[in-house]
Structures are given as structure tokens and as C-alpha cells.
C-alpha positions in Angstrom: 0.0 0.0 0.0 2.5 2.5 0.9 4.1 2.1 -2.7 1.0 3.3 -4.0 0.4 6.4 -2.0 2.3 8.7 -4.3 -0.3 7.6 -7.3 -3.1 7.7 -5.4 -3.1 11.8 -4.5 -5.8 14.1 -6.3 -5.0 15.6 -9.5 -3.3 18.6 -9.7 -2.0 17.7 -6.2 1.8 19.3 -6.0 4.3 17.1 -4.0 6.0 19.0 -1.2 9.2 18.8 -0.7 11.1 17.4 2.4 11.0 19.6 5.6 14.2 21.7 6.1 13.9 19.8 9.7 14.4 16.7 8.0 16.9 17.4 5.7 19.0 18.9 8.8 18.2 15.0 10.4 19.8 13.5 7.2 22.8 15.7 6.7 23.3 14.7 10.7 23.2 11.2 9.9 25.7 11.3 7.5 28.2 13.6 9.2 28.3 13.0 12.5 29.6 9.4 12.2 32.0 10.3 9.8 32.9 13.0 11.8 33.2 11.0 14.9 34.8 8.1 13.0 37.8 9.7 12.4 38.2 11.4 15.7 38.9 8.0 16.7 41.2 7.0 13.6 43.4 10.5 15.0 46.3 10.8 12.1 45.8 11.4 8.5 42.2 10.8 8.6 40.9 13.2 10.6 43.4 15.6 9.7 42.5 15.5 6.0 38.8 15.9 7.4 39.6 18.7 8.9 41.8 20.2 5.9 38.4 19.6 3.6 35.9 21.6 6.4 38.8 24.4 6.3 39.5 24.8 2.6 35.7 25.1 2.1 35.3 27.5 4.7 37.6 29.5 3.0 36.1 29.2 -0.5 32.6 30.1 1.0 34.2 33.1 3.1 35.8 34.6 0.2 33.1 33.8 -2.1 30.3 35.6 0.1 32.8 38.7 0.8 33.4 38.6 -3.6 36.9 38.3 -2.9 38.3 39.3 -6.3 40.3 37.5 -8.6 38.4 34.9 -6.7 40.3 31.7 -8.3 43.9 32.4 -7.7 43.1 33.6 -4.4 41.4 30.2 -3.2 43.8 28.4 -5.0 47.2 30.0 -3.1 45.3 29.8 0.4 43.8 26.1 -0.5 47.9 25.6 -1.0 48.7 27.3 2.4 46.0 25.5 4.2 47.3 21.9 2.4 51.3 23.1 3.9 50.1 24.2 7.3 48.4 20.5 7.6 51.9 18.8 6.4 53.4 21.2 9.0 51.6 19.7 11.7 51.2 15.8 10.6 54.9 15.7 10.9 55.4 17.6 13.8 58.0 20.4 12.3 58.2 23.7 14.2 56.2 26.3 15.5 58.3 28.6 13.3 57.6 26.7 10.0 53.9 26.8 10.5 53.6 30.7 11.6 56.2 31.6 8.2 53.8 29.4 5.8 50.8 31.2 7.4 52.4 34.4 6.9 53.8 34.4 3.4 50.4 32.8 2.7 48.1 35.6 4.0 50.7 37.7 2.6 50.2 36.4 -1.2 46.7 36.3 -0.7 46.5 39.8 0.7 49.1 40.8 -2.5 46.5 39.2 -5.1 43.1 40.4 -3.9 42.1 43.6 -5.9 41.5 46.5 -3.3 42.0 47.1 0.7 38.8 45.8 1.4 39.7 42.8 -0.5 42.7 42.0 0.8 41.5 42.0 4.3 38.7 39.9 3.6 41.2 37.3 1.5 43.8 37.6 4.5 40.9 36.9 7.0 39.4 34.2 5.0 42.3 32.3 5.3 42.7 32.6 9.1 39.7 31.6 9.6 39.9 28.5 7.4 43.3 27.9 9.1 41.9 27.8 13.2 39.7 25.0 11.7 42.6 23.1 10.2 45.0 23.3 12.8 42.9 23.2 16.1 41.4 20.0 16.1 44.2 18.0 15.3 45.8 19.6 18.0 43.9 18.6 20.8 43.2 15.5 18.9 46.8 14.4 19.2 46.8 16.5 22.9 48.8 14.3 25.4 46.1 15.3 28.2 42.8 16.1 25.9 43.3 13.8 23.2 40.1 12.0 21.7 38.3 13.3 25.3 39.1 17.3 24.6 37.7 16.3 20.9 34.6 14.4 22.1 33.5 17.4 24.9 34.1 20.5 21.9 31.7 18.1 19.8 29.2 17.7 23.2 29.2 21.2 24.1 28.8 22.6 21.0 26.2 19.9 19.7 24.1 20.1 22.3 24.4 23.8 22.2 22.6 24.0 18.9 20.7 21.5 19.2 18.7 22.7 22.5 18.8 26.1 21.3 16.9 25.3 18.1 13.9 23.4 20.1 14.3 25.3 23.3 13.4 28.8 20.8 11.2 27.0 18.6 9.1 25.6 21.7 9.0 28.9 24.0 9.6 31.7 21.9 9.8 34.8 23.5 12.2 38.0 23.4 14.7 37.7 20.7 18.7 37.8 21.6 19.9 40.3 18.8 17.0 40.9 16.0 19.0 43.3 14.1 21.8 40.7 13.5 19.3 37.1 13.7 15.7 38.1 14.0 14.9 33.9 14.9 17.1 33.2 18.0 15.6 33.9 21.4 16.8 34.0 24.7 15.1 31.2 25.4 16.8 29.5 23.2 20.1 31.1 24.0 19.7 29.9 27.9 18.5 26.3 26.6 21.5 26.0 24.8 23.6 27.1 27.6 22.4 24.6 30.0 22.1 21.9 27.2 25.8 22.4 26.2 27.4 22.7 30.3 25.1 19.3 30.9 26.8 17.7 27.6 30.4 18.7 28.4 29.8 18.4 31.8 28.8 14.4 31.1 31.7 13.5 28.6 34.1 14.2 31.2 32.5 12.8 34.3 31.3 9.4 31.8 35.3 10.0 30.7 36.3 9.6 34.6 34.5 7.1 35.7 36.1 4.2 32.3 39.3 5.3 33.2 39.7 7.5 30.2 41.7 10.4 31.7 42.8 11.6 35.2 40.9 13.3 37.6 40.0 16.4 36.3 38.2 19.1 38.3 33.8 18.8 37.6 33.6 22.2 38.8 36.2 23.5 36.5 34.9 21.3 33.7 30.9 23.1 34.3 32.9 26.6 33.6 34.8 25.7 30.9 31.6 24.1 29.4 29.5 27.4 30.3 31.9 29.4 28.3 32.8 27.3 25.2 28.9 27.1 24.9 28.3 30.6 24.8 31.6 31.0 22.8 29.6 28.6 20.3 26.5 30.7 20.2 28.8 33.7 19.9 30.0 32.1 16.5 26.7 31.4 15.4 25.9 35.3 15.7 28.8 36.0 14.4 28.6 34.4 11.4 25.1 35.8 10.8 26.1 39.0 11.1 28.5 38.1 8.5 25.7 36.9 6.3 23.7 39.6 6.6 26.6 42.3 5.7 27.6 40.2 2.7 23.4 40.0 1.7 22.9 36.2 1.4 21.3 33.2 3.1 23.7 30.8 3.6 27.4 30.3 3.3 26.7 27.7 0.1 24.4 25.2 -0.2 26.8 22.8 -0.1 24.9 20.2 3.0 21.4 19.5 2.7 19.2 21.5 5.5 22.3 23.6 6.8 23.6 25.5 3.7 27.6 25.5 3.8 30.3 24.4 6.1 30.5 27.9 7.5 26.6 28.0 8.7 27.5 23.9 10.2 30.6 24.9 12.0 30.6 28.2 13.0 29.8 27.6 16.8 32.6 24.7 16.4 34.8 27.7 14.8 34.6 29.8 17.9 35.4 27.2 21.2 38.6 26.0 18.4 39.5 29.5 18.1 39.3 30.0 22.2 41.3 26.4 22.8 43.9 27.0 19.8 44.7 30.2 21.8 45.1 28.4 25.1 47.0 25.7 23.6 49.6 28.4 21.8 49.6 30.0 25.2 51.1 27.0 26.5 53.4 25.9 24.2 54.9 29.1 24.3 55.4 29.0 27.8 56.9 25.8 27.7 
């Protein structure tokens, strides 16, 4: 019977097409294991996972601030992005990676067609390069490791996820209408406890197999309250973005969610706050 249904609607009857609720579910589906599935591979695989979310970044940054000549820009950042990744699979210096960044933003900067286009080119490329670099990092961590991976995903997951529903359900005042007239602060404080519980669970489940050391709960709930509203910072970042450059989305590159930039833009912001902490550290090594 159910093969049937589509034959037996009235005449004239238009098909509608899939909720963008359930596309979102689908484009989950297929992402989040992969995304999760090389996590646990570490190496090569998820850094070349990484390198692909980066470089597209890029291309839909650049793209959406008409970056001009378009091509050979993307192409000589794609390039830098690709060295920087070689740079950290095996392990060369600090110094390596900061001069390839450098003489990368540089040639970008030197090929982009006005002032405003040469900041936009140089910044398009740092922002693709914090996605690159910073998860590999604390993938291959000695202390955070696949656990620091797994709580960024948590917090920032359930972030979205409970702000969506939570504003969608209640409603109410909205957080910053000028810049995204949809998010509330409903949905803004559902998020915020959704993403502390989340974060807060990876690392207490983490504890308890034997996963890592002790690690302070209470210091874990206030790193999780601010990566969470670091995340929902992105988010609004990214929209004003949006709305400055006049479009939708990024791209329409995944089903339901429009580009990589509109999927990872929460993620964006807790790597840029834990890529800072971890250059802190180094440097004070």
C-alpha cells in the first residue's frame, strides 16, 4: 500500500518537498559518524577531514565577501592550508607553520584587488586555518586527546541542538533581532544549560572508564558554560557576517544547513578559544 500512496493523490495535487527539519536529520546522519569516525582514527584521517571543512570554509568566506580574482586567491590559500596540515602531521616547528601562514596571507592579501579585498582574502584564510589546525591539535593532545575532541563536539552539539527546540518551543524576546531576527533567549539559555550538561557528562562518563585523570567537575561546568556561549557567539557572528555580505547561507553545499560555514561556526569559535590556550602553553613551555 505504501508504494502506492504517491499515485493515489488528487490531480493537480503538487508534491512537497522534504521539511528543512528533515533534511538537517539527514545531513546529521551522515556527518556526525564520519565526523566521529575519524576522531577516533586520529592521524591522516581526521586531519585531512579537517583540511576539507577548512579549505571550504575558505572558498565560502571569500566567495560571500566577492573576494576578487576569486580563483587564484582560493587556490594560493587552499595551497597554504594543504602546507600548514603537512606542517603539523609531521610535527615540524612552530616557526615553520607561523612563516607558511604568513607568506600565505601575505600572497593572498598581495592578489586580492583593493584594501577591502585584501582583508577579507587575509581573514578568509585565518579563519579556514583555526579549523585546520585546532582540532588536530587537541586530537593528538597528550592530556585532551580523543576526550578534549569528544567534549568541543558535546558542548557545542548540544548547544545548537537545545537552542533550536528550546526557541522553537518557547519563543519569547529575541537575543539580537537586528543581526538574527529567529534566535531567542530562550533559546540562548537552553543551549547554555544543554551544552554545560553535555560537556559536563563527557568528562565525568570519561572519569568514571578510566579514560583520563581526575579532572576538576567544577572546572569542567565553567569551561563548558563558556565554550557554549563561545559557540552561540559564532553562530551570531557568522550571521552578522551573512547579513553584511546579503545572502542566506554560506553555500548550499549540505542539505538542511547551507555551507560548512553555517554547520561549523559555533565549532569555529570554542577551536578559536582552545587553539589560543593551547599556543599560550606551548609558548610557555
Amino acid at each position: 500500500m505504501a508504494a502506492d500512496e504517491g499515485a493515489s493523490l488528487p490531480p493537480g495535487t503538487v508534491k512537497r518537498p522534504p521539511s528543512e527539519l528533515a533534511k538537517r536529520v539527514v545531513s546529521a546522519i551522515v556527518l556526525i559518524p564520519l565526523a566521529l569516525y575519524t576522531a577516533y582514527q586520529g592521524g591522516w584521517a581526521f586531519a585531512l577531514f579537517w583540511l576539507a571543512a577548512g579549505i571550504a570554509m575558505m572558498v565560502e568566506w571569500t566567495n560571500m565577501t566577492r573576494v576578487e580574482p576569486r580563483y587564484p586567491v582560493q587556490i594560493v590559500q587552499g595551497l597554504g592550508l594543504v602546507a600548514l596540515t603537512v606542517v603539523l602531521l609531521r610535527d615540524m616547528s612552530l616557526a615553520t607553520g607561523f612563516a607558511i601562514a604568513v607568506v600565505t596571507a601575505l600572497l593572498g592579501g598581495l592578489i586580492a584587488r583593493g584594501t577591502q579585498g585584501r582583508l577579507w582574502a587575509v581573514s578568509g584564510f585565518a579563519y579556514g586555518a583555526i579549523i585546520v589546525l585546532v582540532p588536530p591539535l587537541v586530537r593528538a593532545h597528550p592530556f585532551l586527546g580523543l576526550v578534549g575532541l569528544l567534549w568541543m563536539f558535546a558542548v557545542v552539539w548540544a548547544t545548537d541542538i537545545a537552542a533550536y527546540f528550546t526557541g522553537r518551543t518557547f519563543g519569547g524576546p529575541k537575543l539580537w533581532p537586528r543581526v538574527s531576527p529567529k534566535k531567542t533567549w530562550s533559546g540562548f539559555f537552553g543551549g547554555l544549560a544543554a551544552g554545560t550538561l553535555g560537556g559536563f557528562l563527557v568528562v565525568w562518563g570519561s572519569q568514571h572508564l578510566g579514560w583520563i585523570q581526575p579532572f576538576s567537575l567544577r572546572n569542567t561546568v565553567l569551561l563548558s558554560i563558556v565554550a557554549s556561549i563561545a559557540s552561540q557567539l559564532g553562530d551570531l557572528g557568522e550571521s552578522a557576517l551573512k547579513r553584511h555580505c546579503d545572502v542566506k547561507d554560506s553555500s548550499h553545499l549540505i542539505p538542511g544547513h547551507g555551507g560548512v560555514m553555517d554547520r561549523l561556526d559555533g565549532f569555529w569559535a570554542v577551536s578559536l578559544i582552545l587553539g589560543a590556550v593551547l599556543l599560550v602553553a606551548r609558548l610557555a613551555a
